[in-house]
N, C-alpha and C positions, 0 to 999 in steps of 0.2 A: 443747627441740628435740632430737631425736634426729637423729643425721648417719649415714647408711647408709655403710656400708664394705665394699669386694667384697676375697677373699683367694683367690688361687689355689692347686690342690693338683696339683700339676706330678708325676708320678712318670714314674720311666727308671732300668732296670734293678735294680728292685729299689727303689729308695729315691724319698723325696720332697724334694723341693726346697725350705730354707730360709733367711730372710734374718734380717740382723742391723740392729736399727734406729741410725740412725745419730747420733752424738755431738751433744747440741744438740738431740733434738728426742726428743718426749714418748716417757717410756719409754726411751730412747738405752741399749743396749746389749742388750738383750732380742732374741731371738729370736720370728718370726713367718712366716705365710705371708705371701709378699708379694702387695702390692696396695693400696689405697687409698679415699681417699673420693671418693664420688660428686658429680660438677660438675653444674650444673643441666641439666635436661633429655636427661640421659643414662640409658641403659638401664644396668642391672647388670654383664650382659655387656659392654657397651662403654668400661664405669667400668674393668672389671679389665681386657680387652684391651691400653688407653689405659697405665695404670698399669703395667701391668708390661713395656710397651715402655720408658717413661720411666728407668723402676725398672730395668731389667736388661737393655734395650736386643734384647726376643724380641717372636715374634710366636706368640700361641698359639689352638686355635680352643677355646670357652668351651662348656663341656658340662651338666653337670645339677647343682643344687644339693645338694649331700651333707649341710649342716649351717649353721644359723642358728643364732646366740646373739644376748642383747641382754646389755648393760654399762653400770651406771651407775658413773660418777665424780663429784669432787666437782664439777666445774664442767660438765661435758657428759655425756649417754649413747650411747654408739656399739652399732647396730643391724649386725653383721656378718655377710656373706654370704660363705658357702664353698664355692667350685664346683670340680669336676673339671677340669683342661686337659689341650689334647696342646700340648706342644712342636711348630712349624710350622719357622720358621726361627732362625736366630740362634743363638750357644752362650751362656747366663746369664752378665752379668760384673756387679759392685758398682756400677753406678753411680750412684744415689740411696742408695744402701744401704755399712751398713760394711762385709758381707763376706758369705756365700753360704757355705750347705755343702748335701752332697747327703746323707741319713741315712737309716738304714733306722728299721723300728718303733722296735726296741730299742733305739737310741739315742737316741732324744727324749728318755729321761729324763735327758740329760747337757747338757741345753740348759735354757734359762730362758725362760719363753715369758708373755705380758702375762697378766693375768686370763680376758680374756675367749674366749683361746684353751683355758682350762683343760677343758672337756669335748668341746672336738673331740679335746684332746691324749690324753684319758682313752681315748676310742673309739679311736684310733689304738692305743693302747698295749694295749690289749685282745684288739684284733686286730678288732672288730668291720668295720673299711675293710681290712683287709689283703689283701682278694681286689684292691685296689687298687693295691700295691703290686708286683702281676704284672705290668701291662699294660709294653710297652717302654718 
């Protein structure tokens, strides 16, 4: 069974928005976009809205799909969905999450980020999404 996973890519002024996962649970200390797994009978969109209110306590509107990967592990494969957001309300604070930074490109190589984040990270760091990194 493959469990679909929405991650949001949050940018403001310059940099993108990243979370740190938290102590105790898979992965626990790694660096990611945040976001989540999808509950039944929920849209993509609605998965990561959902999640990242939970997750960081914002509300943001949910825009175009930038980048899919699929990930097997030993015991599950996670199918991850990467969409563009704006920031609506709220300012990002840790609340599911251990900690939060805000980064530009060239900083992502100084964070540690799960597997299956590896070729969004690769495109980021290329610059290939960087015209992304403009918007406010």
């Amino acid at each position: 069974m493959t469990i679909q996973v929405t991650a949001g890519l949050i940018f403001r002024g310059g940099k993108l928005l990243i979370t740190q996962r938290p102590e105790g649970s898979h992965l626990a200390g790694l660096w990611e976009m945040p976001g989540g797994k999808q509950a039944p009978g929920e849209t993509l969109p609605e998965c990561l809205k959902r999640e990242l209110h939970e997750e960081l306590g914002i509300e943001v509107a949910v825009h175009e799909l930038l980048h899919e990967c699929e990930h097997k592990y030993p015991l599950k494969t996670v199918k991850l969905h990467f969409f563009r957001c704006t920031l609506l309300r709220g300012e990002p604070r840790p609340i599911q999450c251990e900690n939060l930074a805000w980064v530009t490109a060239s900083e992502l190589s100084q964070y540690e980020f799960p597997p299956p984040d590896a070729s969004l990270i690769e495109s980021l760091r290329r610059g290939e999404l960087l015209h992304f990194f403009q918007f406010p």
